[in-house]
C-alpha positions, 0 to 999 in steps of 0.5 A, spaced: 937 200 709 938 200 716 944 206 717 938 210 711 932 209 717 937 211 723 940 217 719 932 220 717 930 218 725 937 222 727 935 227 723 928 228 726 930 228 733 935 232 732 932 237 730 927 237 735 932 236 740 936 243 736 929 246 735 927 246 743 934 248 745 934 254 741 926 257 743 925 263 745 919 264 749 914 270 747 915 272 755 923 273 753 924 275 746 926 283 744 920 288 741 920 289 734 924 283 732 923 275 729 925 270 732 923 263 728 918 258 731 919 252 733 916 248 727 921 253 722 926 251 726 926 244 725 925 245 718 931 249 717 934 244 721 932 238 718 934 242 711 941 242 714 943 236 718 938 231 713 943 230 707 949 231 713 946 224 716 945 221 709 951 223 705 957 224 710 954 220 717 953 213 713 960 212 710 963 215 716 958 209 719 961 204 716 967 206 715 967 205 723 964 199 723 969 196 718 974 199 724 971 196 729 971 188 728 974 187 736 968 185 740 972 188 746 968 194 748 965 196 742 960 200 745 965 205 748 970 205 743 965 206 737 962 212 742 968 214 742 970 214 734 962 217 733 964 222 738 970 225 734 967 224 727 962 228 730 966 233 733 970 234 727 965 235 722 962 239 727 968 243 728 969 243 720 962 245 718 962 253 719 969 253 716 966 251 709 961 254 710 961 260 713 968 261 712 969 270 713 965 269 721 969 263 724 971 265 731 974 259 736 966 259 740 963 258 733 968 252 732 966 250 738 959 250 738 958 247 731 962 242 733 959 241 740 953 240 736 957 236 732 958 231 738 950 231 739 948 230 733 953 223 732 950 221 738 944 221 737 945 217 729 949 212 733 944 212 739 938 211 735 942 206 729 944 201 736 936 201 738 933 199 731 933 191 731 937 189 726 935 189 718 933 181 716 935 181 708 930 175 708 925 177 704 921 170 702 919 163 706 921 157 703 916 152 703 917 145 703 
């Protein structure tokens, strides 16, 4: 449940973190052109990167956290692995889906992107209080 929370949250926050960077201000855009508000950015936003956390982030979290049964500087070493899983992913996402447009700087910025999204999962999945399974008092 707590991997489910973290993702829906990592989804939010990306999304505005996605959607801040990519606004143009009224002062800097072009005549007679659309640009995409702030809020419909974050929707399509969400629309994408929503089933990613879910359905390709969570496995590779636990995927992760079965690796890393060390102690020894886990939290360098799971950024490390949550990193490169974003970079990948990232890296992997426009050549499955955009597969005629894909260039060396796309690849890279979808994977740039990639690593933040990573990070930002991994970052809100370490400050949730962990999920308690309790879910009855005994009584005596």
């Amino acid at each position: 449940m707590k991997r489910f929370i973290s993702a829906v949250i990592a989804a939010i926050l990306f999304a505005i973190i996605y959607s801040a960077i990519s606004y143009v201000p009224e002062s800097q855009r072009e005549p007679n052109t659309y640009y995409f508000g702030f809020a419909e950015t974050m929707i399509f936003v969400m629309l994408y990167a929503g089933p990613i956390f879910l359905l390709i982030g969570i496995p590779l979290s636990i995927m992760i956290d079965k690796l890393m049964k060390n102690k020894r500087l886990q939290y360098v070493k799971k950024l490390v692995f949550y990193s490169v899983a974003g970079l990948l992913i990232g890296a992997l996402f426009p050549l499955i889906l955009l597969p005629g447009l894909n260039s060396a700087s796309l690849i890279v910025l979808y994977a740039g992107v990639g690593l933040m999204a990573a990070n930002i999962y991994f970052h809100t999945f370490l400050l949730l209080p962990p999920h308690n399974n309790i879910s009855t008092n005994k009584e005596k």
